[in-house]
C-alpha positions, 0 to 999 in steps of 0.5 A, spaced: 480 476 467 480 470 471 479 462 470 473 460 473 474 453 473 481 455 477 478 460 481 470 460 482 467 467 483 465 467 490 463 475 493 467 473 499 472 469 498 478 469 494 478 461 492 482 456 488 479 449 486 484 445 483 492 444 487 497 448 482 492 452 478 494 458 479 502 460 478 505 458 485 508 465 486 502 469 484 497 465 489 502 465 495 502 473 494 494 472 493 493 468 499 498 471 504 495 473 510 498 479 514 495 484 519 500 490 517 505 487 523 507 480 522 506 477 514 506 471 511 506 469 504 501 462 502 505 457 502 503 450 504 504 447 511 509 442 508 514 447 505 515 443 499 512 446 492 514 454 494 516 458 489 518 464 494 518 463 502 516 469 505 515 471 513 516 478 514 515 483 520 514 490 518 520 494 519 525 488 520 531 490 515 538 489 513 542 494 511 548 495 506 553 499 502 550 502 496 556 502 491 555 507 487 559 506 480 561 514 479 560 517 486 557 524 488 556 528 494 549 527 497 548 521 493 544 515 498 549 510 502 546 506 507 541 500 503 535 498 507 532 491 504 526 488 508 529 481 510 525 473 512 523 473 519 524 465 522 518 462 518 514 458 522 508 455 517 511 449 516 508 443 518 510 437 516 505 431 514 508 424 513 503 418 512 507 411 513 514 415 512 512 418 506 511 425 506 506 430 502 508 433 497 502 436 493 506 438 487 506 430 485 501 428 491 494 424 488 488 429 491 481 430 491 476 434 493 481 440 492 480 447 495 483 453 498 480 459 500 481 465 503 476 468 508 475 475 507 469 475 513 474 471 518 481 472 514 482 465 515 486 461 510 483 454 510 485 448 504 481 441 504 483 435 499 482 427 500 490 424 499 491 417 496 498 415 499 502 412 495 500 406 499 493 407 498 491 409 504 485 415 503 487 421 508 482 427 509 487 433 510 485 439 513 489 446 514 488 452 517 492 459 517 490 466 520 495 471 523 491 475 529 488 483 528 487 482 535 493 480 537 498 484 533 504 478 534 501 472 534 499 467 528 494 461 529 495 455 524 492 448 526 493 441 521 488 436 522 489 429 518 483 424 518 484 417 516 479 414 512 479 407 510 486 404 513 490 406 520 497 408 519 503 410 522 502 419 523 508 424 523 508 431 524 514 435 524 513 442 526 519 447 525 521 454 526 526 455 520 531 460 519 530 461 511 533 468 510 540 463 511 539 456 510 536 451 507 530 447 509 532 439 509 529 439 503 534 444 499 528 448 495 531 453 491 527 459 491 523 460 483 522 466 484 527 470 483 529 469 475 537 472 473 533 477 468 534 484 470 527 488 474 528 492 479 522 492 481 525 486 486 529 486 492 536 485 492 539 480 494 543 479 500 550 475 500 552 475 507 549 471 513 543 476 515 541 473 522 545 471 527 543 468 532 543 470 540 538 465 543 535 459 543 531 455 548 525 449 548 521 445 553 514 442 554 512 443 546 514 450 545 521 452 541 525 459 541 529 461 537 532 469 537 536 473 532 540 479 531 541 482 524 548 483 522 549 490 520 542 494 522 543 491 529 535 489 529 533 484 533 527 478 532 524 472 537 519 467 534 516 462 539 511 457 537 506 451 542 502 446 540 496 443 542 496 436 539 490 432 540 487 424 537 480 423 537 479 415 535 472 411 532 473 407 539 475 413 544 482 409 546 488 413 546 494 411 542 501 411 545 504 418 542 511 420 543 514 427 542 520 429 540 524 436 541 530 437 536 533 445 537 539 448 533 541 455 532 537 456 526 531 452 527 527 447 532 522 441 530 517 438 534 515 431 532 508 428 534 508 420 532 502 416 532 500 410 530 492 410 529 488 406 527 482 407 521 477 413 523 482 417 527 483 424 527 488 427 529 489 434 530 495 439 532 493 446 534 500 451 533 500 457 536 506 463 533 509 469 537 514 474 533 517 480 536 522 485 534 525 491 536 532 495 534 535 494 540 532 489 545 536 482 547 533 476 544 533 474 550 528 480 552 525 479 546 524 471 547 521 472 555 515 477 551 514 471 546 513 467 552 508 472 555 504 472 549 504 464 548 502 464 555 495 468 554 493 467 547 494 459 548 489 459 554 484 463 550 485 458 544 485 457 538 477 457 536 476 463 540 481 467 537 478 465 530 471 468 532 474 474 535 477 476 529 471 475 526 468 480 530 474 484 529 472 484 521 465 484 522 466 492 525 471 493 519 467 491 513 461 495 517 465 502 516 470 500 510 465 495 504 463 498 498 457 495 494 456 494 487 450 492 486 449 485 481 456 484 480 458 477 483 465 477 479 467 484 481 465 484 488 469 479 489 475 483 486 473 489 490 473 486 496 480 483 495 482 489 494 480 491 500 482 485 504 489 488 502 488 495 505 486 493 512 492 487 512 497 492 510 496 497 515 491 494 521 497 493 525 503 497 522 502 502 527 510 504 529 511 503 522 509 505 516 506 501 510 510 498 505 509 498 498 508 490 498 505 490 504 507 484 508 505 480 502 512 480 499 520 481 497 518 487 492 521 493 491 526 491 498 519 492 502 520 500 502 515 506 503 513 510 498 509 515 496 504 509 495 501 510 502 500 518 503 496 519 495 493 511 495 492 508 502 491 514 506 485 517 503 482 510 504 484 509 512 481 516 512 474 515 512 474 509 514 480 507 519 482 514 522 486 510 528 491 506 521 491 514 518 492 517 524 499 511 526 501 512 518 502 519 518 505 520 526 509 514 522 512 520 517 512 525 523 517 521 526 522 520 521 522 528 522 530 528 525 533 524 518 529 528 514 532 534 517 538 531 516 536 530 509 535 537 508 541 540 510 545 535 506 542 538 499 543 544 502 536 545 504 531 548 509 527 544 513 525 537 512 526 533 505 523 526 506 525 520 503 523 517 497 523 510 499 526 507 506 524 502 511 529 506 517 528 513 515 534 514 510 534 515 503 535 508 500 534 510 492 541 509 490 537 512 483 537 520 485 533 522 478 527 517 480 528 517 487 531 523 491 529 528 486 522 526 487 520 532 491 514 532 491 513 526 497 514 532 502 507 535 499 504 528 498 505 527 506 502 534 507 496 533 502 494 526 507 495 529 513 489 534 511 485 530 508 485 526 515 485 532 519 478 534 514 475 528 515 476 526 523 476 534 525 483 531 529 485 537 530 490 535 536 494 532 532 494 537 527 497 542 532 502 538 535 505 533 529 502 536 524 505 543 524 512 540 525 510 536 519 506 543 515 512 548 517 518 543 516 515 542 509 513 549 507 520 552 509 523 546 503 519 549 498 522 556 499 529 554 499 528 549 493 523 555 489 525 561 487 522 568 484 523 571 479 527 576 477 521 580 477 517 577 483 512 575 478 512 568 479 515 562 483 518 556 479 521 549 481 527 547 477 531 540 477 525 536 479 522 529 478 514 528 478 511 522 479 512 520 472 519 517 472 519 517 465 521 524 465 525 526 470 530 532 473 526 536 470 523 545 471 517 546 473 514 539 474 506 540 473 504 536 480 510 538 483 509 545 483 501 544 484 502 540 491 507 545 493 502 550 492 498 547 496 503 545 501 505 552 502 497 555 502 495 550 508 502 551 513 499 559 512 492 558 514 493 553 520 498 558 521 494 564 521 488 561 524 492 559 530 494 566 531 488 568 532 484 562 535 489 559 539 495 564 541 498 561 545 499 555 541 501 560 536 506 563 540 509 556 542 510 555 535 513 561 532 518 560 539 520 553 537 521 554 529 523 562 530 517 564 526 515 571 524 509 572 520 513 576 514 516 568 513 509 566 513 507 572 507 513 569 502 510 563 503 503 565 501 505 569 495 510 563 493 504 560 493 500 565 490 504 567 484 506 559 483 508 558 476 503 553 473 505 552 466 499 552 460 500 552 452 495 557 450 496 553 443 494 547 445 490 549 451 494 544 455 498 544 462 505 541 460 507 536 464 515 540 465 518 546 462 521 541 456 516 536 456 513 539 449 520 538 446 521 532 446 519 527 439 512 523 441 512 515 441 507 511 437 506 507 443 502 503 437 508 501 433 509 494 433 516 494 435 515 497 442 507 495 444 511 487 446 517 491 449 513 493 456 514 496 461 519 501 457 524 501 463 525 493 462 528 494 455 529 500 454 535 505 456 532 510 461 537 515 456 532 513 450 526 513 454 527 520 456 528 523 449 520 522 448 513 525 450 512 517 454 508 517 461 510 512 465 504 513 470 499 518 471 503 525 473 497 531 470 492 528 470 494 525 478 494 533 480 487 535 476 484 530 481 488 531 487 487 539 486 480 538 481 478 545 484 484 548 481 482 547 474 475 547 470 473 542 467 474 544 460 482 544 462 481 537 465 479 534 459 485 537 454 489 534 458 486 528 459 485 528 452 492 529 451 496 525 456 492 518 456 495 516 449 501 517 452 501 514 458 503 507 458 500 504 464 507 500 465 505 504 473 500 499 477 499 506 480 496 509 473 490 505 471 486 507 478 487 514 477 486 515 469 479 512 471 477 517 476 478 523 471 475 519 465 468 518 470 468 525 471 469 528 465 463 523 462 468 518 459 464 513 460 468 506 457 475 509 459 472 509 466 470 503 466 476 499 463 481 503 466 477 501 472 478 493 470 485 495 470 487 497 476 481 492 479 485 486 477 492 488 477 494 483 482 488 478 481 490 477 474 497 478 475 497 484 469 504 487 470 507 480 471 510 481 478 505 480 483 509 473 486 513 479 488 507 482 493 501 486 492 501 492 489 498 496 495 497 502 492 493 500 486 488 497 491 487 503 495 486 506 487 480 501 487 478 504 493 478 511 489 476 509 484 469 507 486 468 513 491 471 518 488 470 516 481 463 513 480 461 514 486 462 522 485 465 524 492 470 530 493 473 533 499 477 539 497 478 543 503 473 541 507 468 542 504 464 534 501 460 535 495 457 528 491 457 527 484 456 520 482 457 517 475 455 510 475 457 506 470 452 504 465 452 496 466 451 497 473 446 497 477 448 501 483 453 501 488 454 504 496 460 506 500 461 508 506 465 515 509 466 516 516 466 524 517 467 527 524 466 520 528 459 519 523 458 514 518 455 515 512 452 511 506 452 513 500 448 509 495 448 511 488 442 509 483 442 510 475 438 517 478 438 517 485 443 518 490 440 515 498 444 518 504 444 516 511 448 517 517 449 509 520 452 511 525 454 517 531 451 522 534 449 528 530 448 530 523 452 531 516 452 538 512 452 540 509 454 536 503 453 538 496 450 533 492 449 533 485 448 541 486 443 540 492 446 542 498 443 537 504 444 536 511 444 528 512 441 525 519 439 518 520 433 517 516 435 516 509 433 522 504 434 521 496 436 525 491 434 526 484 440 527 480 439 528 472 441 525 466 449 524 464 452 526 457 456 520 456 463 524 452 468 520 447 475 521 447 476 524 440 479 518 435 486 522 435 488 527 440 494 527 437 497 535 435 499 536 427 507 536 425 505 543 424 502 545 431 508 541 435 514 544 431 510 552 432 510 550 440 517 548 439 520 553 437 516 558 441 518 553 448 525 554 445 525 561 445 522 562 451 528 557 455 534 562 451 530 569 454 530 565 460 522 566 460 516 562 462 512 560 456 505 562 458 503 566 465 502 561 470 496 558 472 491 559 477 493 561 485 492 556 490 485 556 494 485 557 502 483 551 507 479 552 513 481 548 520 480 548 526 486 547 531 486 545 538 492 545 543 499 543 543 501 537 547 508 538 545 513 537 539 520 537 535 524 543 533 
């Protein structure tokens, strides 16, 4: 997947071995350092040779006019597009007047390498000047875990074999409006169509209010044009020589500030044998509201402390900070350098996007880059949470009370469709549906469910139950009454449908009873029922508070538990498949093997969204997503029909499918499928398979990763609190180990070919019971071993694909079914109660 010689393998380091080896855009997405708050992408100190510049503070957007070319009630108004904060990275090196520029620069002994035990991206080469001169130039970069707005770069020039004449020009730069001196233009953002990018912004952005300097430090403050929010960077330096002959050379500093940038110049004459060295310390602070010149007094205070701990002690603290992180969050595949290497990248991802975030959310790209506008979607509730979970509960905890105060505009959303409730956004950064596309966006309904499927998986794995009480009920009540108000029964009272929807299939939308949406209803219905019901009798005033604050009475709650009783799960008895949709059976299937179409990918990019809905295509995994979110609603048997059915027809054009398609495959024994789709999701961005990565990392896909080695191979489940552990090893391996964190206790799971070992690493009491391999055990501190049997390995039938015949019967009977305004089938299993321990409320909304 990788070049080698460009990139060595290096279990704990991303590293590039030659300047220029990999494409400039895909290795600043790569390399880019973030802390969930603050984010900068990996260009160089010199500024030069960029393909896209990107320093980003989370939640820092401008807003804008969506102009809807045929307008409609209800549609989204207000864009929200994540925007460049002022850069700070440059560091500018000239030698003898002449400036490096690496692009043409003559270097050797080249390396940049990316840490994962410190997060400290460092780049060392040797530059033969244009005039000859041999100069060691080395650079460090880090943005603090620690310290939430504070980034740490040093630049460190040694002149080998000659003096010269040494000029560093430190900047702050208003990219987002301005040019450098240099008038690099962005290569980036190519003129053809993708809308995975963000859009571009014509007008000025940031204003700004405030600026200041002295005594080696700069201010500059913003306030953004139409959302009002306001941004302050301040950078200080700490400049030092060290010479062959412990003399001090003349040093002259120099101090310019504009309303879009400030500059700091350092010039030395050295002689041969100096080092010289500029240490730069960064602060950014934002706010919707606060004056810049508020903001500007806060960076001041931060400077003030982090200068006078310094800038090789913060280095050590966050690795010690990352050393506790990697205690809890490593997983472990045993003699596998190459895809250690990638696992622990992946990883690196989750806890960048998300240690920090806090008031914020987690966006899609993280804080890596510009794409899909720098919104939150789903991609945090299904593909991160989890992770953050059971390894980082207080991320988990920040991500969800994130969603719960967004609660006042999704009301709002709510009552604008004509809804009960609370319909949360598909995509935002403010709390405003920002999808001007409302059968991809808006009618993706499910988020509401995604949002409450996380919360319980967090609530099971700590046991929060305060959280759960106050956040979580207005979270499960606001949600279950949506589903009544969007659902209804039939005329019978027989079962409970879901019509005008869209799954997480965006190939197929605006459709009747989408499988995974109506699957996660049901179980946003069952779970806002029990926790209803259990506080009722284990916490009646808690209960009686809450029916007081939403008008509550117990005949509501009983329609909510026989919608989700008699929710309408469609199955083809013929096929002996879930139909994604009432229609999707209907629909003509696609050779994704014609050779016209297997070039033209994704789909969406050469195809009208007319001509794609017309067929049986699957842009990411939609049932096969709900067989493993809700694996004890469906048997094995009906698990792998589908997978059988719907794996030929998922095109992969999602990053957010190849992780799930191998959690499914390793369950149901599908050994190679596993394993490939494994690879897939693994390298998405490292080997840039969908082509996008220099617009930011797919953060979902590396929280899929995550899944995929302890939900997958790993085996581990967690349905309604109950965890049980079902390893499917991949032949080639040799083990692997990962750790989950339940209740306050960590416990190792390490899988062997036939054993599983367990250990409690950490807290105070014992696990249990937890069921593995169909052995039920309490796990304590000394490490037990489980023998588990032998594994039949299944293949995919060669053609999964129905006859003409068959798909023309089923056809004509979904037809039928739809003109006598009937369900083709019964509806499928009921939803399962929860069990949950509530706590007291501390107060909540509505």
């Amino acid at each position: 997947m990788m070049d080698r010689d460009i990139t060595p393998v290096d279990e704990w380091r991303l590293v590039e071995a030659k300047p220029g080896g990999i494409p400039l855009g895909v290795s600043e997405t790569l390399f880019a350092l973030s802390n969930g708050y603050i984010g900068m992408r990996a260009n160089p100190p010199e500024g030069r040779d960029s393909a896209e510049h990107g320093t980003f503070i989370n939640g820092l957007h401008e807003t804008w006019h969506i102009r809807h070319a045929e307008d409609a009630y209800g549609l989204a108004r207000e864009g929200q597009s994540l925007i460049n904060a002022p850069d700070s990275k440059a560091m500018r090196l000239y030698i003898d007047d002449e400036p490096l520029r690496l692009g043409n620069a003559e270097v050797h002994d080249y390396e940049r390498s990316l840490d994962f035990r410190d997060g400290v991206l460092r780049r060392r080469f040797n530059w033969r000047t244009p005039g000859g001169k041999m100069v060691r130039v080395t650079s460090d970069r880090m943005v603090s875990f620690q310290e939430k707005h504070v980034a740490v770069m040093s630049l460190e020039v040694e002149l080998l074999d000659a003096g010269a004449a040494v000029l560093i020009n430190s900047q702050i730069l208003n990219r987002q409006d301005g040019e450098d001196e240099y008038h690099d233009a962005s290569a980036a953002q190519g003129a053809e169509l993708d809308p995975r990018r963000a859009e571009t912004l014509e007008e000025r952005v940031l204003n700004p209010t405030f600026q200041a300097e002295g005594e080696e430090r700069s201010t500059l403050a913003f306030r953004c044009a139409r959302s009002g929010m306001t941004v302050a960077c301040a950078m200080d330096h700490r400049f030092s020589i060290t010479t062959p002959d412990g003399s001090d050379p003349y040093l002259e500093i120099d101090q310019r500030t504009e309303q879009d940038s400030a500059q700091i110049l350092y010039h030395v004459n050295a002689p041969k044998g100096s080092i010289i060295r500029l240490e730069k310390f960064v602060s950014y602070h934002s706010s919707r509201h606060v004056r810049g010149e508020e903001l500007a007094f806060r960076c001041a205070r931060t400077l003030n402390r982090v200068r006078r701990i310094g800038l090789r002690t913060l280095q050590e603290n966050q690795q010690e900070w990352l050393e506790r992180f990697w205690e809890r969050s490593d997983v472990v595949v045993h003699n596998q350098p190459e895809i250690q290497q990638a696992v622990r990248w992946n990883i690196w991802q989750l806890v960048q996007a998300s240690a920090r975030a806090e008031i914020q959310g987690v966006p899609a790209k993280g804080m890596t880059g510009t794409g899909y506008g720098g919104h939150y979607f789903w991609d945090t509730e299904i593909y991160v949470l989890p992770f953050l979970s059971y390894t980082s509960p207080a991320f988990a905890r920040n991500a969800l009370r994130f969603r719960w105060d967004m609660l006042d505009a999704a009301w709002q959303r709510a009552d604008e469709l004509a809804h009960d409730g609370a319909l949360f956004p598909w995509r935002t950064i403010n709390g405003l549906e920002s999808s001007a596309y409302y059968a991809a966006g808006t009618a993706q309904y499910h988020i509401d469910a995604d949002i409450v499927y996380a919360l319980m998986k967090y609530v099971y794995a700590t046991g929060d139950v305060d959280f759960l009480l106050r956040e979580g009920t207005d979270l499960l009540l606001s949600t279950a009454r949506f589903w009544m108000s969007l659902g209804f029964f039939d005329a019978e009272r027989e079962e409970f449908q879901i019509h005008s929807v869209t799954g997480p299939d965006e190939y197929n939308t605006v459709v009747n009873n989408n499988l995974y949406t109506n699957v996660m209803a049901q179980y946003n219905l069952t779970a806002a029922a029990d926790v209803v019901r259990q506080m009722m009798v284990e916490r009646p005033e808690a209960f009686r508070e809450v029916c007081h604050r939403y008008n509550l009475e117990m005949a509501e709650v009983e329609e909510w538990e026989e919608a989700a009783a008699k929710m309408y799960v469609p199955f083809n008895e013929r096929l002996g498949i879930h139909p994604q949709d009432d229609q999707f059976l209907l629909r003509k299937r696609w050779n994704l093997d014609d050779p016209e179409i297997g070039p033209k990918r994704p789909l969406l990019l050469h195809y009208h969204p007319l001509t794609i809905y017309r067929h049986q295509i699957i842009k990411q995994a939609d049932v096969v997503l709900a067989l493993f979110l809700q694996g004890n609603k469906f048997t094995e048997d009906q698990k792998r029909a589908d997978y059988d059915y719907y794996d030929p027809l998922t095109t992969g054009d999602s990053s957010l499918s190849a992780v799930v398609q191998s959690i499914l495959a390793a369950e149901l024994g599908y050994g190679e499928k596993a394993i490939d789709f494994f690879i897939r999701g693994l390298y998405v961005d490292l080997a840039n398979l969908h082509g996008n990565a220099a617009d930011g990392v797919h953060v979902a896909s590396a929280g899929g990763v995550w899944q995929s080695l302890v939900y997958g191979f790993g085996g581990f489940r967690d349905h309604d609190g109950v965890f049980t552990i079902d390893p499917r090893l991949p032949d080639e391996w040799d083990g692997l180990t990962y750790r989950v964190t339940i209740h306050g206790c960590r416990m190792r799971v390490t899988v062997r070919r036939r054993t599983v070992e367990l250990v409690v690493e950490e807290g105070e009491h014992a696990l249990g019971p937890i069921h593995v391999a169909g052995h039920e055990v309490i796990v304590g501190h000394e490490p037990m071993t489980i023998v588990v049997g032998e594994r039949v390995d299944y293949r995919p039938p060669l053609e999964s694909e129905p006859s003409e015949e068959e798909v023309a019967r089923v056809a004509e009977r979904a037809r039928k079914a739809e003109e006598e305004n009937a369900p083709i089938v019964p509806p499928g299993p009921n939803g399962t109660g929860m069990q949950s321990d509530p706590g007291e409320p501390n107060g909540a909304k509505r």
